[in-house]
N, C-alpha and C positions, 0 to 999 in steps of 0.2 A: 688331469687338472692342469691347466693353463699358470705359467708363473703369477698372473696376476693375483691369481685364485686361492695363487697357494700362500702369499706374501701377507705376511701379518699387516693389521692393521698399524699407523703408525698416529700415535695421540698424545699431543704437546698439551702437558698439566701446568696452568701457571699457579703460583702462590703464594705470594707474598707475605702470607703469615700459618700457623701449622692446621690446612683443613685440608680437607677431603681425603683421608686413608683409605677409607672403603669403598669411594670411586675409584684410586687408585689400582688396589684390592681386585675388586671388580672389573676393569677391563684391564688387569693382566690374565684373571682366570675365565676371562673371553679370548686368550689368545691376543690380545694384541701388544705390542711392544708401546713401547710407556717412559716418556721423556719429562721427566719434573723438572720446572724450572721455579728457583726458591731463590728469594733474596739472602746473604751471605750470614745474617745475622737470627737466620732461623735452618739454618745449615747443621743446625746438632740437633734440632728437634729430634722423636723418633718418628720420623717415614717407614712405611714400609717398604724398605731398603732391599726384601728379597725381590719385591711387585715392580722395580724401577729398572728400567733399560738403561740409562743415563740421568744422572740425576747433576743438576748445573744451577748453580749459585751465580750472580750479578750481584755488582754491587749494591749497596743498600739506597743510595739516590739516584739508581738506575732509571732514564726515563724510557716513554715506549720505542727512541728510536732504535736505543740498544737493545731490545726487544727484539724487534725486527731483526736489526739484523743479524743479534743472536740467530735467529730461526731460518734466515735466509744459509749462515754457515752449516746450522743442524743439516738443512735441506741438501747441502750438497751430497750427503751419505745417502739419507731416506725423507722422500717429499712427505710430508707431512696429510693424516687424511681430515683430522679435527685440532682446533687448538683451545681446549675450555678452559674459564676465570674460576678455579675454587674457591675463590677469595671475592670481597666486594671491592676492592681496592684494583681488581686486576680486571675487571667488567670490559673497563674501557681501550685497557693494555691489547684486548684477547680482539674487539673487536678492529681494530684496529690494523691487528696484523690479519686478521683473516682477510681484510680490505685488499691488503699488501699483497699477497699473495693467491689473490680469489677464491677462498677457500669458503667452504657452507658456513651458515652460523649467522648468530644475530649480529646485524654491521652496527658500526658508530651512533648514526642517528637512532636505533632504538638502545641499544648502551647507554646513550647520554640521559636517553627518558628515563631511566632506572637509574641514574645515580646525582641526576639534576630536580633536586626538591620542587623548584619552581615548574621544571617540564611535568616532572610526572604529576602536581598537582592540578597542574592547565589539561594532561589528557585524562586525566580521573575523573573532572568534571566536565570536561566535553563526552564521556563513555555513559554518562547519566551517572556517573557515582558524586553522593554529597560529599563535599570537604569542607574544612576550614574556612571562610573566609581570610583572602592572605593577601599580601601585595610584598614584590621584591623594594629593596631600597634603594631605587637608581633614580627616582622622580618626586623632588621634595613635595611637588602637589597631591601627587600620588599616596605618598606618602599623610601626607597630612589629611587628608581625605579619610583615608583607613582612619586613622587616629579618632576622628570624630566622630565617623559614621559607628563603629564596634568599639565598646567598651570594654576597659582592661579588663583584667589582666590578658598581656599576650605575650607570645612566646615566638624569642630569637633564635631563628634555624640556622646553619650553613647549609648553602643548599649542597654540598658534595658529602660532605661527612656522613659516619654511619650510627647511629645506636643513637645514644645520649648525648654524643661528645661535639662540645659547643652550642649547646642547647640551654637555655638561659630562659625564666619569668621574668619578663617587664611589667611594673605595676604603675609609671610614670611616664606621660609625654614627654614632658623634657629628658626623662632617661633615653629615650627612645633617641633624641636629636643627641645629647652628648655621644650615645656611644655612635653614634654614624661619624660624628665626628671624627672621635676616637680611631676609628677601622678607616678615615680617608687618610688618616696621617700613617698608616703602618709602610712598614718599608717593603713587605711582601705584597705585592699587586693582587696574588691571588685570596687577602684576605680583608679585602677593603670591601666596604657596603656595598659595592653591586653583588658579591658575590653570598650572601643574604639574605634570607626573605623573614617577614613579621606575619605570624600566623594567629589565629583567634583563639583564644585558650578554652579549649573546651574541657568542664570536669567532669570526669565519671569512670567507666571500667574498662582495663586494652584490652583487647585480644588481637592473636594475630591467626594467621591461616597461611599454613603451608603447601605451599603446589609442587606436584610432578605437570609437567606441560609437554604435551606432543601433538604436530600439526596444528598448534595452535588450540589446540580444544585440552582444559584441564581434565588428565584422566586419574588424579589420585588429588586428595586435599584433606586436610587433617586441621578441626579447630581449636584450640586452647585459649584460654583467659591466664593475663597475668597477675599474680595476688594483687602487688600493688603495680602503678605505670614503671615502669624502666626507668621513665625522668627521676622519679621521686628515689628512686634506687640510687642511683648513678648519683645525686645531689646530697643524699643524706644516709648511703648506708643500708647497713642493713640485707636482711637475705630477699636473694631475688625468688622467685617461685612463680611455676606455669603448670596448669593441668586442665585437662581435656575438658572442655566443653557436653554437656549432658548429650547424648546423644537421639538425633530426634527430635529435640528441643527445637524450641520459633528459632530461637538465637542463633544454631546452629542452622538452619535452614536459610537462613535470613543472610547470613556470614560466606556462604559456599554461594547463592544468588550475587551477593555483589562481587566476591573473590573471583567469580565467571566474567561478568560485568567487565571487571577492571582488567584482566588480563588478557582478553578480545581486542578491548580496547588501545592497551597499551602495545601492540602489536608481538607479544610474547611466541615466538612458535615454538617452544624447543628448550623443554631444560629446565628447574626448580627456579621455585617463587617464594618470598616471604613477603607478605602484607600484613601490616598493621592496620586497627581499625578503634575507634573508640565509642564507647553507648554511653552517650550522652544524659547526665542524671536530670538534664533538665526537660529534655525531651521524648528521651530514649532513643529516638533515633540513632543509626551508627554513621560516623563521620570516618572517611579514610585519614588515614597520619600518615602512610608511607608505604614504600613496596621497594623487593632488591629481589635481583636475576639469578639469586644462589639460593642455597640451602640455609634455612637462619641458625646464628649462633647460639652459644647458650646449652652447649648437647641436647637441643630439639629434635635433631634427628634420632636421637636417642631415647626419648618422652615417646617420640610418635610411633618409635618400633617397639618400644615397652605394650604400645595400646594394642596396635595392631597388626603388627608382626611384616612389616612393609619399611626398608631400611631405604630412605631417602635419594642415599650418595647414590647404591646399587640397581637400585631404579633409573636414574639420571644415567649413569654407565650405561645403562642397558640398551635404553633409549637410543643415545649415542652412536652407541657401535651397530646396532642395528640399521639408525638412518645411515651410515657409513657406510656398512655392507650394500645396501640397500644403490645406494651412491655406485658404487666400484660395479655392481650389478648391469646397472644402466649403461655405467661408460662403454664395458663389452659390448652389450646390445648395440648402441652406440655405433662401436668400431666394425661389428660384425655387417653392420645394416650400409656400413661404406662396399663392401664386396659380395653385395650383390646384385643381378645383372639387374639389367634397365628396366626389363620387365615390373621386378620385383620394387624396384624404385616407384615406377606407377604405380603401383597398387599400391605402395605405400601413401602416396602424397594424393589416391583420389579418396582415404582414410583417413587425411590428416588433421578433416574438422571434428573426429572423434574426440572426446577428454581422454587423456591419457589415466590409464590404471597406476596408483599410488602406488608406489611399493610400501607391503606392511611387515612389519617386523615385532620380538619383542617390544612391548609396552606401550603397541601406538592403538590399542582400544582399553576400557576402564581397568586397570588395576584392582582386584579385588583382597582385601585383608585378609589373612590367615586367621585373624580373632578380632572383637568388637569389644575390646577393654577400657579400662581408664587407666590414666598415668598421670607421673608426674613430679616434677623436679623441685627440690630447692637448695638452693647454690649461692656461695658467701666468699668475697676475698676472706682468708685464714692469716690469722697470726705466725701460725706455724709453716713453717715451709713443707711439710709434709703431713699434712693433720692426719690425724688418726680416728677414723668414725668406728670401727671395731665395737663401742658401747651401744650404736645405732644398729640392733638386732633382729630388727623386725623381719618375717618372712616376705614381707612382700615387698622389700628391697630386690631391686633385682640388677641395679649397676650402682658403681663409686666411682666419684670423677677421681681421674688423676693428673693432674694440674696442680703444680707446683703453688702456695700460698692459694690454695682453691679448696673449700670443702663442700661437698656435693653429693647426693643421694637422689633416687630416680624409684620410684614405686609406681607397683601395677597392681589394680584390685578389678574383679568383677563388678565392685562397686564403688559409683561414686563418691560418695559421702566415705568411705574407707580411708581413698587417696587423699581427699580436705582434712579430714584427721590425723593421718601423719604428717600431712604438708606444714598443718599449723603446729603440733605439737614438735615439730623438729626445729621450725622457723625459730622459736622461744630459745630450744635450748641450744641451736647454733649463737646468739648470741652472748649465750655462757661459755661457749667451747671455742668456738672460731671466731668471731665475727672479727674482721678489721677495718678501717676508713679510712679512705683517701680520698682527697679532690677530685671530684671528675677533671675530666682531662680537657682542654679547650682545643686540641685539635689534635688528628692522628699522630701516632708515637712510630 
């Protein structure tokens, strides 16, 4: 065995805030050595601290150049062979330096389609998927146009932010001009009206669908409805709640055909997806709301391994480290195919208009589930800094979130209507036990 062969894989974890443990997990018990990079103020979290080779804190207004060259110093010890965003906030960080240092992986320009509202709505509907009717607010014509042509209510996005946060119902034109006002007078550049878009407020039911992506082609996706929208959550309280989609169902068929649609199009090769989608009560039709290059929050990856026995982060790892392997593979080949003789040169280059053979590795054909269950969560800021569900007995609980001021419960039934019965019947009494309210938040924390 060749040094190369023998030398751990080396994989730069970004994270800005406390996710991916069991990708971590995951390619340590792949062998490969495992560098987290966390901002300072999620530095106590619990990581899995045995799974980390180096674990490295930046400051908390760290931008990507110290990133970089954070990663240029990692490098002088061990070159680095991936660097993945755990986080949605780090998307842009991750491709960035991969830029820097030519390494594989999704570059900038599709980055920026996952975390720019206005981009990734312009390629959602160039890919044939319906959206919104939207226009950003850079062009008061423009602007006033929408205004006339789509009747309120509509709703105010930032186009970088993630979840709920700064996301606002207008029900007035003139609201609409005051607060552009408003956001031109801010003393932050990056939070004035161009950076904004006004979307057509569509009513009816979310779901989202979550993707494993390799080669570009989704080989695992998993669909869920949320009880009520996240907006309506995040706005006025109350317990959030998501569970599986009937299985088989038009709706679910219908959800996994566009969720393919949009992730071709958005040029996705490599790595988990969360898409939001709404059905429309007026049409039924489903309209897209959004899509992000990670795992979704909310312990979904936790719902969708309840269902089907298919853990997210572990998947994504696998992935990973196999196109990586697969990478290091080639470069021998590569180095091996410089020494030899000239003969062998020819024959090589009078083969050269063959397509080259893909290297295949774990997880790059369909992912198939261990079980075809239902699940599913419902999950509440807590009064108590450590609530106590212990009264919540049911057998077919089968995780509890641990998050501080968080009370959360995850059930899995054979059958549907099972899971909506505990769903709603806990929703109630989390409002007697947990429930707390705060402001949604108008821009990340």
């Amino acid at each position: 065995m060749t040094e190369a062969e023998s030398t751990p894989l080396n994989i730069i974890c970004l994270a800005t805030y406390f996710k991916g443990g069991d990708f971590i997990r995951e390619c340590k018990q792949l062998g490969c050595q495992v560098v987290l990079v966390t901002k300072e103020k999620m530095l106590h979290e619990d990581w899995p601290r045995d799974c980390i080779d180096n674990l490295v804190a930046v400051p908390n207004d760290a931008d990507a150049l110290l990133f970089i060259d954070l990663v240029a110093f990692l490098s002088r010890e061990t070159k680095p062979d991936r660097v993945i965003a755990l986080e949605e906030f780090d998307v842009m960080t991750a491709a960035l330096i991969r830029e820097h240092f030519c390494l594989p992986g999704m570059n900038s320009s599709t980055a920026r389609t996952f975390r720019d509202k206005l981009r990734m709505a312009e390629a959602a509907k160039a890919a044939g998927v319906v959206v919104p009717d939207f226009v950003p607010l850079i062009h008061p014509a423009d602007v006033s146009e929408f205004i006339e042509r789509v009747p309120p209510p509509w709703i105010l996005k930032p186009r970088s932010d993630v979840s709920a946060i700064g996301i606002r119902k207008i029900e007035q034109a003139e609201d609409v001009w005051r607060i552009v006002d408003e956001m031109n007078l801010r003393d932050s550049l990056r939070e004035r009206a161009s950076y904004y878009l006004l979307a057509q407020f569509i009513a009816g039911e979310v779901f989202h669908v979550d993707s494993i992506v390799n080669n570009g082609r989704v080989v695992f996706a998993g669909a869920n409805r949320y009880g009520r929208p996240p907006l309506e959550v995040a706005h006025h309280g109350g317990a959030y709640i998501s569970r599986t989609v009937a299985r088989g169902s038009a709706d679910e068929k219908k959800l996994f055909e566009i969720n393919r649609k949009l992730i071709k199009g958005l040029g996705h090769e490599r790595g988990a997806a969360h898409a939001e989608f709404i059905k429309s009560d007026a049409d039924g039709q489903f309209y897209f709301l959004e899509v992000a290059a990670r795992v979704g929050g909310a312990y979904i990856a936790e719902v969708l391994e309840a269902a089907t026995g298919l853990n997210l982060w572990r998947e994504w790892a696998k992935i990973e480290v196999a196109d990586a392997m697969a990478e290091r593979s080639r470069q021998r080949q590569t180095a091996g195919a410089g020494k030899k003789t000239e003969r062998s040169r020819q024959e090589q280059t009078a083969g050269a208009g063959q397509k080259p053979v893909r290297a295949r590795g774990p997880g790059s054909s369909k992912l198939k589930p261990s079980r075809n269950e239902y699940a599913g969560i419902v999950l509440s800021l807590a009064k108590q800094e450590q609530p106590d569900t212990s009264a919540y007995d049911d057998p077919e609980i089968v995780y509890r979130a641990k998050k501080r001021h968080h009370a959360g419960l995850i059930v899995r039934s054979k059958k549907l209507a099972r899971v909506e019965e505990l769903l709603t019947s806990y929703a109630t009494r989390f409002a007697e036990d947990f429930i707390a309210v705060v402001a949604p938040l108008e821009k990340a924390e």
